[in-house]
Each structure stands twice: as C-alpha cells, then as structure tokens.
N, C-alpha and C positions, 0 to 999 in steps of 0.2 A: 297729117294722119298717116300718108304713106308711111313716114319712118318708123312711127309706133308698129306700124300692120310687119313690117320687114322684122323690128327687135322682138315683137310678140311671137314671131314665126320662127326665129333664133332661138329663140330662149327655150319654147315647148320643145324643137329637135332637140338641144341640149337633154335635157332631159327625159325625154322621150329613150335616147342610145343608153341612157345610165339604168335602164330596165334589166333586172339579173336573169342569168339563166344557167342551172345547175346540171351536173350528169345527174342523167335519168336513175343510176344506180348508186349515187351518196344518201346515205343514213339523213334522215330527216327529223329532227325533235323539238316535242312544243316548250318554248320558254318558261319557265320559273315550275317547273315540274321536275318528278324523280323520273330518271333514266339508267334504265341497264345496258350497258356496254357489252356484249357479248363477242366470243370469239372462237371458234370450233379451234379443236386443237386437234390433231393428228401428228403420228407417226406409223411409219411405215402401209401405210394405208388403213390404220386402221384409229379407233380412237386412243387419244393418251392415255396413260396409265393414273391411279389415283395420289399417286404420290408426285406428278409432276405439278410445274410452276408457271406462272405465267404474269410477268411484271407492266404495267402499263405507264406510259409517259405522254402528256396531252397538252397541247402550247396553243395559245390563242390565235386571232390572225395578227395580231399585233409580237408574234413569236415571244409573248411570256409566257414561264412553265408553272400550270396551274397544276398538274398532278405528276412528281416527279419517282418516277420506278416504282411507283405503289405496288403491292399483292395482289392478284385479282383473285375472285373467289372458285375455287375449282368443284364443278358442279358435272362432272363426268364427262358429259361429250362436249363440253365446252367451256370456259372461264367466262368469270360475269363479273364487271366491274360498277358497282351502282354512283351515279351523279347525285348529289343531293342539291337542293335549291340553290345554294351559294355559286354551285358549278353550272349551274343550266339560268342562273339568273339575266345573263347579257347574252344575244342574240348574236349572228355571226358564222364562223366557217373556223372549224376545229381541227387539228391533224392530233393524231394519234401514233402512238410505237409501242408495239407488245412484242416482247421477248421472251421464248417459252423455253424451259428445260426440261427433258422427260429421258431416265436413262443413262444419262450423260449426252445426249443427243441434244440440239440448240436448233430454233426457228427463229426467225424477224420478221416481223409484216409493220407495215404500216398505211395507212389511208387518214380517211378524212369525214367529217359528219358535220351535219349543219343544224345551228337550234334556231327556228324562227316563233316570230312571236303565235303566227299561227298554225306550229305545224308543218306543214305546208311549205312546197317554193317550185319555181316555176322549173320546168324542163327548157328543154331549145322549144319545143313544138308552143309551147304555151306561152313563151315571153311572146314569142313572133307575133300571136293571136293577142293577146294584149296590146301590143303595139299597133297592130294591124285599126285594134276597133278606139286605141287613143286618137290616130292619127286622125280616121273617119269622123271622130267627136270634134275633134279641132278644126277638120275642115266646114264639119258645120253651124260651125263659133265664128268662121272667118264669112260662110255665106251670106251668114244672119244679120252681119257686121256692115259687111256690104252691100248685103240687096238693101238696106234700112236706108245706105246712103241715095239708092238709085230712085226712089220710089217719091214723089210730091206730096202723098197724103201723109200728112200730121199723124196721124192715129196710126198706122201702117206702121210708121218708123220706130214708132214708141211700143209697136208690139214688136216687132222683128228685134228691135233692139234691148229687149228686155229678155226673149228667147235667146239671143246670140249670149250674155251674160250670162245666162241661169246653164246652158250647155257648157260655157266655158268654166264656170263654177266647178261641174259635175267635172268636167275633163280634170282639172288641176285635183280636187278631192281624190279621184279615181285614180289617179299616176300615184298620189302619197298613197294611199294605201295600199296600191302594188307594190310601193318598194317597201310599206313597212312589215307586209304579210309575209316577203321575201327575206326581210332580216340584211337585204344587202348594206346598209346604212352601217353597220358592224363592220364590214369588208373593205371601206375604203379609207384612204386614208384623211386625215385632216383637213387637208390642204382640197377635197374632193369634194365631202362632207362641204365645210366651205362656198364652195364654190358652186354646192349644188339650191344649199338656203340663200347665197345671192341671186341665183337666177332667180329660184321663186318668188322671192321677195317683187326685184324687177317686173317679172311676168303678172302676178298680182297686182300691183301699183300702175303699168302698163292695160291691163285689161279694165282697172278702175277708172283709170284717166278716160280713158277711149269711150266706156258707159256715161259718167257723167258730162264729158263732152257733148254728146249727143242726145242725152236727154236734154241736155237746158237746150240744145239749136232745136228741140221736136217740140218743147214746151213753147218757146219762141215763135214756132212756125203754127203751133196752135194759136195762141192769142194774136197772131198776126192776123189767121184766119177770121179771127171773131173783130177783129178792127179795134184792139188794143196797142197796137203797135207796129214797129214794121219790120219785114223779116231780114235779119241780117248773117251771113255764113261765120258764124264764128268757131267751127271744127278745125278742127285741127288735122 
C-alpha cells in the first residue's frame, strides 16, 4: 500500500504544477463564438485618419498562420478584425501582428489573446487558490485513506473508505475541469498533452486499486466479525 500511497502522491503533484496561469491583462475569449479584434489606432496623439489601414496576421500556439495580412475593418478610432467560428473553434493562446498605415506614417504592435472553452482563465492569484484548495482535497483523500487503515471497526473503514474515494473522485474531476475551463490543454505540446493522460490514467487505476483493496479486507473484516470466516490482511 505504501507504494501506491507514494505513486498516488507523484502523480496528483504532476498535475497539480500543470495548473495554467495567464497575465492578468491578455484578451480572453469564449470558444466556438464570433469575436471582434480591435485595435485603437493613433497618430500623432491623436486618432487615425479615415483613409488609413491596418493589416492583421494571427498564428496559433502550434505557430500556424491562420489569418495572414488580412484587412481590418476601420471603424474610426479604431480597426476591428471579426473571428468567425472556424477561427475561435480550438481553444489555446493566440499571438497576433497588426500593421497600420496612416499618411505615409507606419505602426507594429503585436500581443497575444487566449480563446478558452469558457471564457474565462486563470490569473497567478487564482491558479495559486486552485491549487491551494486541490491540494487540501487531496490531503483529505490521503486521511480518509489512512485513518480507515488505523481504525478495528468494519463499518468505520467502509465509511472512511468510501469518503476518502468519493473526495478523491471530486479532486481528479476538479483538476480536469480547471485545466479544460483554462483551455491550457491547447498550449502544450504533444509529448505533454501525453504525458499528462498517462498520469491520469495511472492516478485513476491507482486510486481504484487502493478502494477496491480495501473494501474486500472491510468486507472480510465484517463477515469475520459475524463468524463467517477469518480475518486475513490481504491490503496491499
């Protein structure tokens, strides 16, 4: 059992560190909707003129170019470039290039926006607090796990132990849908992606073994009680 409790404890910190966290002031937009791209344009401190231009170029995190020099639409004090669903359909972290000409006069800017599935993504302040209350769920997946082994009574174990599963349930649930509400799952690569459905997997099949181990020794240690049998440690 110890080894399990050691991999179980590997696995969720893996995961746990792959929790995203974005500047507070990146563009944030919700997946498989229309989005306006906007960009104030100026010169000389004042706004551009109506005759000026402003070209936009937009590459994925995987650096393919989904929108290459396109037109943006000049709308006075600012140009507006609309996404349609094809372009906001995969989640992720987006860099952008707008090129403006007004006069004969030339500007560059470039940044970056992110489409998650909901909107939404975390700051530093709020991964931290994520993190902070996974970790607290998991230690109280590991108490439940272990007071159930400390404890003689049958019924006891079989409650603790069925609380320490249903918490550890909600912790793994809770982690996926942090990272899928963050759209980080877009940002990494293959090889990460990967690596992060083999821990799950692992941690899953790990958290299963450890439950069903210890249900059949709680069931064991019941019917032992009732003088069907006798009790034997067969945990792991």
């Amino acid at each position: 059992m110890k080894k399990q409790f050691i991999i179980l404890v590997v696995s969720m910190f893996v995961i746990l560190t792959l929790l995203p966290s974005v500047n507070s002031q990146e563009e944030v937009y919700q997946q498989n909707t229309v989005v306006d791209l906007k960009i104030f344009c100026l010169n000389n401190n004042t706004y551009c003129s109506p005759t000026s231009t402003c070209n936009i170029t937009i590459m994925d995190s995987s650096d393919s170019v989904l929108i290459n020099n396109d037109l943006m639409e000049n709308r006075g004090a600012f140009h507006n470039y609309t996404l349609n669903l094809t372009l906001t359909a995969n989640s992720g972290e987006f860099s952008r290039a707008v090129v403006c000409l007004d006069n004969g006069r030339g500007a560059f800017a470039s940044d970056t926006y992110i489409i998650t599935p909901t909107g939404n993504a975390f700051d530093d302040a709020s991964s931290r607090s994520a993190t902070i209350v996974l970790v607290l769920m998991f230690g109280v997946t590991l108490f439940f796990l272990v007071f159930s082994k400390q404890t003689i009574n049958p019924n006891i174990q079989l409650f603790f132990n069925m609380i320490g599963y249903l918490v550890m349930t909600l912790t793994v649930g809770a982690g996926w849908i942090l990272l899928q509400s963050s759209g980080v799952q877009s940002n990494l690569s293959v090889l990460v992606r990967s690596l992060m459905f083999i821990v799950g997997i692992i941690l899953i099949l790990i958290m299963y073994f450890i439950f069903i181990n210890q249900t059949k020794h709680v069931l064991k240690l019941m019917k032992a009680k009732k003088g069907y049998g006798d009790i034997e440690d067969d945990r792991f």
